[in-house]
Backbone as CSV, one residue per row, in Angstrom:
resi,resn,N_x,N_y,N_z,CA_x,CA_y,CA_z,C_x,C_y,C_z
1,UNK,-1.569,-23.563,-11.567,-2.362,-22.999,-10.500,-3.658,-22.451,-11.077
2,UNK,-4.729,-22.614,-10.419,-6.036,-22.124,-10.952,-6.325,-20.867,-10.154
3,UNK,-6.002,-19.295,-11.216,-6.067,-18.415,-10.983,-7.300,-17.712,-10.451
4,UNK,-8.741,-18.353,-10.937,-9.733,-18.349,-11.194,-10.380,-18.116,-9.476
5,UNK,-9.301,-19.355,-8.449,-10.509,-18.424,-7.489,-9.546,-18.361,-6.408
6,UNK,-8.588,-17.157,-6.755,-7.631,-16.690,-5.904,-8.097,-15.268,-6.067
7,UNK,-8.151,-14.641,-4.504,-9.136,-13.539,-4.347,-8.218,-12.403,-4.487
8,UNK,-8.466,-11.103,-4.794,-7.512,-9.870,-5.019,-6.907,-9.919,-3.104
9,UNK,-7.045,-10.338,-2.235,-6.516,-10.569,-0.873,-5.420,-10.954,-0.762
10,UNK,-5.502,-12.767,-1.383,-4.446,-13.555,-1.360,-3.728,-12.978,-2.284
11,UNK,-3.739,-12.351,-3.421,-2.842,-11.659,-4.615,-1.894,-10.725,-4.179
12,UNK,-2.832,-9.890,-2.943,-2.072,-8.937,-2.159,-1.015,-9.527,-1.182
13,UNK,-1.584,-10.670,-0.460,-0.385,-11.081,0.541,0.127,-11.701,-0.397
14,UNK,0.315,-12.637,-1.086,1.367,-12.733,-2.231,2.058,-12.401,-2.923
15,UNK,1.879,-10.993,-2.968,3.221,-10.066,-3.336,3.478,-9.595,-2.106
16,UNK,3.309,-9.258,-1.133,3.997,-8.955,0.339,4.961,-9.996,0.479
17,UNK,4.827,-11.159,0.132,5.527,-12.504,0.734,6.569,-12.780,-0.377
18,UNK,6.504,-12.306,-1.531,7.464,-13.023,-2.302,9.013,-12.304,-2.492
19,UNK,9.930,-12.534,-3.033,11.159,-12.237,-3.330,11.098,-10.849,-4.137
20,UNK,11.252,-9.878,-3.898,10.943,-8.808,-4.886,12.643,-8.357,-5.109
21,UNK,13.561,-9.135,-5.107,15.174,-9.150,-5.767,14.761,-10.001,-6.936
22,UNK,14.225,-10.450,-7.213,14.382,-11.362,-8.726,14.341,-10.230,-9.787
23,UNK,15.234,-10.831,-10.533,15.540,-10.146,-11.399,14.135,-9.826,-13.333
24,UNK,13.955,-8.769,-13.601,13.135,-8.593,-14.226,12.807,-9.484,-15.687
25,UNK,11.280,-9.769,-16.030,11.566,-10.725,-17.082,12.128,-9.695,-18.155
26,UNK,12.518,-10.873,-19.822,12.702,-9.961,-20.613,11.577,-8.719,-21.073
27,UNK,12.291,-8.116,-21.594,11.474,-6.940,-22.343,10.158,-7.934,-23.562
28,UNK,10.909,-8.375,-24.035,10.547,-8.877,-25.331,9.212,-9.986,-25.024
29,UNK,9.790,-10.676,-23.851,8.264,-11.677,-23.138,7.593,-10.616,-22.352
30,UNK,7.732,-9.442,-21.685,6.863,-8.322,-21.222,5.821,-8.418,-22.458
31,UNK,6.161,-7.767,-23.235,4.961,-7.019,-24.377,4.687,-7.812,-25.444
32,UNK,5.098,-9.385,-25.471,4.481,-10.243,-26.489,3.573,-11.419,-26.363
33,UNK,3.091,-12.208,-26.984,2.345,-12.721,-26.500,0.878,-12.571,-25.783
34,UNK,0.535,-11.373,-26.675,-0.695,-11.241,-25.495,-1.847,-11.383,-26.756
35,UNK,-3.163,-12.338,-26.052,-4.293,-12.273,-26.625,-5.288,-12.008,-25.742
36,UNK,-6.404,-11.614,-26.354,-7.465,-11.099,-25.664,-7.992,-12.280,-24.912
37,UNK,-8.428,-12.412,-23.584,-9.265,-13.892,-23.090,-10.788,-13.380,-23.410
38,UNK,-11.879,-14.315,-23.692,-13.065,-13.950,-24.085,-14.022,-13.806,-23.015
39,UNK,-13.802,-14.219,-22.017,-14.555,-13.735,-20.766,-14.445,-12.683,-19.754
40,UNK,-15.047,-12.795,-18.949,-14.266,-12.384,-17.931,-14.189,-12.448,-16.713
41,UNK,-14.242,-13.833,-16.126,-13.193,-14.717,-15.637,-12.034,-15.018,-15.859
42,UNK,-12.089,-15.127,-17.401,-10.655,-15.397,-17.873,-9.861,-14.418,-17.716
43,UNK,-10.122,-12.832,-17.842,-9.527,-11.943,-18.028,-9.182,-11.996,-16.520
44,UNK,-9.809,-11.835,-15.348,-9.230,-11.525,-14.052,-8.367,-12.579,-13.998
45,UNK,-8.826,-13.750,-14.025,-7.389,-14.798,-13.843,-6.097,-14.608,-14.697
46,UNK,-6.322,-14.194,-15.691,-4.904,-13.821,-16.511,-4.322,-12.619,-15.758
47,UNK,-5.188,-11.509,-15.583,-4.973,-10.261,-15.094,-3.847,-10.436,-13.630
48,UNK,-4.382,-11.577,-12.843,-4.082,-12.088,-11.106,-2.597,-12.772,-11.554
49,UNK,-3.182,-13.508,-12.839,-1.596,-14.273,-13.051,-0.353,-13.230,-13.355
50,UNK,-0.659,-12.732,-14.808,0.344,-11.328,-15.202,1.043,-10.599,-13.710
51,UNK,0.108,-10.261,-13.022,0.382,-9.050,-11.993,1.865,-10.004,-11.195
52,UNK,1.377,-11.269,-10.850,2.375,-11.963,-10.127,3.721,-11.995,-10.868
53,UNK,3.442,-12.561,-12.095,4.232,-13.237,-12.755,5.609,-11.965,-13.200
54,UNK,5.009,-10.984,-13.719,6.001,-9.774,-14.041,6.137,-8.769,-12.999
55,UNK,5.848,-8.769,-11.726,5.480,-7.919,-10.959,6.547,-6.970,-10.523
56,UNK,7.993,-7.451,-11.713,9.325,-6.696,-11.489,9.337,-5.785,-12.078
57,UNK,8.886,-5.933,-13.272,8.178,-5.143,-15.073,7.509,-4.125,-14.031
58,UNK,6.048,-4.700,-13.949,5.523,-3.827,-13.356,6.026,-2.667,-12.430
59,UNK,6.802,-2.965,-11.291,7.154,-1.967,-10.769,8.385,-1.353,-11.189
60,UNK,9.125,-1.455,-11.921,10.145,-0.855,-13.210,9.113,0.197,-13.963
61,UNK,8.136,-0.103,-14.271,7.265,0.748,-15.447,6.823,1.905,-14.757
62,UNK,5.836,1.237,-13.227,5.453,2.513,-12.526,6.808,3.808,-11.728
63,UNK,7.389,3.042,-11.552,8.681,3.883,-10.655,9.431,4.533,-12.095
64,UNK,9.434,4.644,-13.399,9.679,4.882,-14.078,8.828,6.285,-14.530
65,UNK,7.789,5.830,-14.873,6.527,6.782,-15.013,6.293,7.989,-14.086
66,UNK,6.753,6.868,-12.513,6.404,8.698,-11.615,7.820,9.281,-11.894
67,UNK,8.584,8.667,-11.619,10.121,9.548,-12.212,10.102,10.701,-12.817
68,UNK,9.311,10.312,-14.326,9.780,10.735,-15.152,8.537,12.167,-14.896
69,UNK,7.152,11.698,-14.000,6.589,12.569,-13.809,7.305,14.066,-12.780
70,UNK,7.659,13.131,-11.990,8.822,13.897,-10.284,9.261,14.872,-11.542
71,UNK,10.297,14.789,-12.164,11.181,15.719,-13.380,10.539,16.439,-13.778
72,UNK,9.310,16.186,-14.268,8.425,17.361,-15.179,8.039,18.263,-14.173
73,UNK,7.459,17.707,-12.976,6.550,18.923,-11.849,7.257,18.401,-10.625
74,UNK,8.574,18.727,-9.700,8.706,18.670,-8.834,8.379,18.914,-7.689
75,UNK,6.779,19.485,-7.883,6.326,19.464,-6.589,5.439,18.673,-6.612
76,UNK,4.760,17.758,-7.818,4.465,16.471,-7.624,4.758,15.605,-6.592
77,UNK,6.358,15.582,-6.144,6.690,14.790,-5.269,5.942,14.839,-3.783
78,UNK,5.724,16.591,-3.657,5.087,16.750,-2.431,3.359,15.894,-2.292
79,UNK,3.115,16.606,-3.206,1.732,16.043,-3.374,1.781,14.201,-3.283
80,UNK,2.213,13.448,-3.910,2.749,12.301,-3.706,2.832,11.798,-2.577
81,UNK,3.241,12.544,-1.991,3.719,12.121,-0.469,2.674,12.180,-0.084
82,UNK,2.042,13.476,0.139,0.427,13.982,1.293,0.243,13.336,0.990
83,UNK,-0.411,12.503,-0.263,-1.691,11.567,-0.756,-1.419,10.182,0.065
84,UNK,-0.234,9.767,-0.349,0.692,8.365,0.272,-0.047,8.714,1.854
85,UNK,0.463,9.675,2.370,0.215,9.548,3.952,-0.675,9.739,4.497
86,UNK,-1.841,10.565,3.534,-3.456,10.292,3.575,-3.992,9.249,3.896
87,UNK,-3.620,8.387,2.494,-4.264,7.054,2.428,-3.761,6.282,3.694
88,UNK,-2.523,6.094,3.884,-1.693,5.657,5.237,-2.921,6.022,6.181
89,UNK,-2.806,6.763,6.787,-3.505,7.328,8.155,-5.048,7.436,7.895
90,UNK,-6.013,6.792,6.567,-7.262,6.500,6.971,-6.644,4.691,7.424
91,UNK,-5.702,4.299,6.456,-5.671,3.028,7.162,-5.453,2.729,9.373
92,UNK,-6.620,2.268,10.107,-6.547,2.341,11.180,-5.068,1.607,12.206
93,UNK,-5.050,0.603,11.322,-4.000,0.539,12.235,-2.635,0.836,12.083
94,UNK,-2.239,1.484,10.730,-1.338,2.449,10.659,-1.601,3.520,11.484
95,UNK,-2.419,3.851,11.506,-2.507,5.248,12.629,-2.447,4.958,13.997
96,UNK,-2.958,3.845,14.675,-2.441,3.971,15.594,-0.999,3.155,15.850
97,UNK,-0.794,2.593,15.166,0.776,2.465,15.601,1.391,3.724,15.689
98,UNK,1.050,4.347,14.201,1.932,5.914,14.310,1.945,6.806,15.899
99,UNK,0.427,6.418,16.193,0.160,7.337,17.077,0.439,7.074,18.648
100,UNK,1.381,5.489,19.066,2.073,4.806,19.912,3.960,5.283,19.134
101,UNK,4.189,4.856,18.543,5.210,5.657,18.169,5.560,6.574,18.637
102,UNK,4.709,7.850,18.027,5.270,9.183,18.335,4.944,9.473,19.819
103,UNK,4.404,8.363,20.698,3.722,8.790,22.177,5.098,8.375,22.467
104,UNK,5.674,7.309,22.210,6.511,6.726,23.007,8.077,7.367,22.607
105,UNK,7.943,8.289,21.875,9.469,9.129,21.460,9.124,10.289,22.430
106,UNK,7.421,10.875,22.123,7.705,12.744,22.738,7.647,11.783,24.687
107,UNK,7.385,10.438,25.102,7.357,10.339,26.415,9.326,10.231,26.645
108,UNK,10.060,9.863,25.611,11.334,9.634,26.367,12.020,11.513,26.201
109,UNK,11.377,12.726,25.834,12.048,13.679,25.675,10.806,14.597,26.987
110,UNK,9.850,14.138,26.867,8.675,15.151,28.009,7.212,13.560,28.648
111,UNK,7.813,13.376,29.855,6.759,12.259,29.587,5.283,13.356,30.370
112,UNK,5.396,14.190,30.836,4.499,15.466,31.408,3.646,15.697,29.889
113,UNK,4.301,15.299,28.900,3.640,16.175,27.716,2.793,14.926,27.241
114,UNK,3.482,13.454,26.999,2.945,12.215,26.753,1.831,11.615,27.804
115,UNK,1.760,12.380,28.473,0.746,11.610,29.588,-0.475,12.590,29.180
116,UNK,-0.419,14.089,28.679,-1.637,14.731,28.058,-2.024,14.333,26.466
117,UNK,-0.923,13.898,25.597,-1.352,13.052,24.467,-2.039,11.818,24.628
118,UNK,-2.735,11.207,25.529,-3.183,10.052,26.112,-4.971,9.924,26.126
119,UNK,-5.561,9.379,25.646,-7.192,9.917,25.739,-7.539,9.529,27.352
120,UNK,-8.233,10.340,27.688,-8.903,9.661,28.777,-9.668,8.518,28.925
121,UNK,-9.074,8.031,30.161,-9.550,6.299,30.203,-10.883,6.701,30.308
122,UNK,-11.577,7.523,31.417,-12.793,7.766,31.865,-13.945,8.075,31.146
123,UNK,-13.910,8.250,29.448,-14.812,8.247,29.221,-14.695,7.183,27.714
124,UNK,-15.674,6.101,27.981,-14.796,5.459,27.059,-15.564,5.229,25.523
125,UNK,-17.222,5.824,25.778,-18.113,5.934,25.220,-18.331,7.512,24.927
126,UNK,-18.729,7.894,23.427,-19.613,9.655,23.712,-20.836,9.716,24.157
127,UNK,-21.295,8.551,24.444,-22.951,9.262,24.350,-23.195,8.527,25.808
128,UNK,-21.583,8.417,26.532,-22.039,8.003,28.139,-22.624,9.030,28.825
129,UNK,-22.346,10.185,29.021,-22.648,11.749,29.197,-24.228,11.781,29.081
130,UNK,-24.834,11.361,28.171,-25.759,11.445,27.723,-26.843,10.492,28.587
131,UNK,-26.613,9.051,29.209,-27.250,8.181,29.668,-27.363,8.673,31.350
């Protein structure tokens, strides 16, 4: 496969899509074999390939690392989280799903309360007020 003009996009839906039960390579092909590529082209295409290719390694190493971080400062974990659900909720359409979600749980316990969580249809512009 010519790594060379596969975009960090497709790299991303390509690990969304693949089998992440396969079992991890060895240790020993993890950390051997490596030479420097002299470009860098070469380096992102090796870089795009590696990421795929061990991507079990990889997430063994990181889930390892925060672990071992979680243990040292357990309130790391909190922080961890906020940040996780930061980044989550600038992503837009995580937020509004979230924000159909939680409409459609507080409407089956108060739908009086879900019908004021609702923006108004009527103004659908800010600077209509204004014209």
């Amino acid at each position: 496969m010519d790594w060379s003009s596969v975009t960090a996009e497709d790299l991303v839906d390509a690990l969304r899509e693949v089998d992440w039960s396969t079992p991890p390579r060895s240790v020993s092909e993890f950390f051997s074999r490596f030479t420097a590529p002299r470009s860098y082209s070469k380096w992102t295409s090796r870089l795009k390939c590696n990421l795929y290719y061990y991507r079990t390694n990889y997430f063994i190493l990181i889930m390892f690392i925060l672990g071992m971080g979680f243990l040292r400062r357990p309130v790391s974990i909190l922080a961890a989280f906020s940040t996780g659900l930061s980044i989550a909720f600038l992503n837009d359409s995580f937020a509004v799903t979230f924000n159909e979600k939680v409409t459609r749980t507080v409407r089956q316990f108060s739908p009086h309360l879900a019908a004021k969580m609702r923006p108004p249809l009527s103004k659908l512009h800010p600077l209509d007020d204004l014209m």
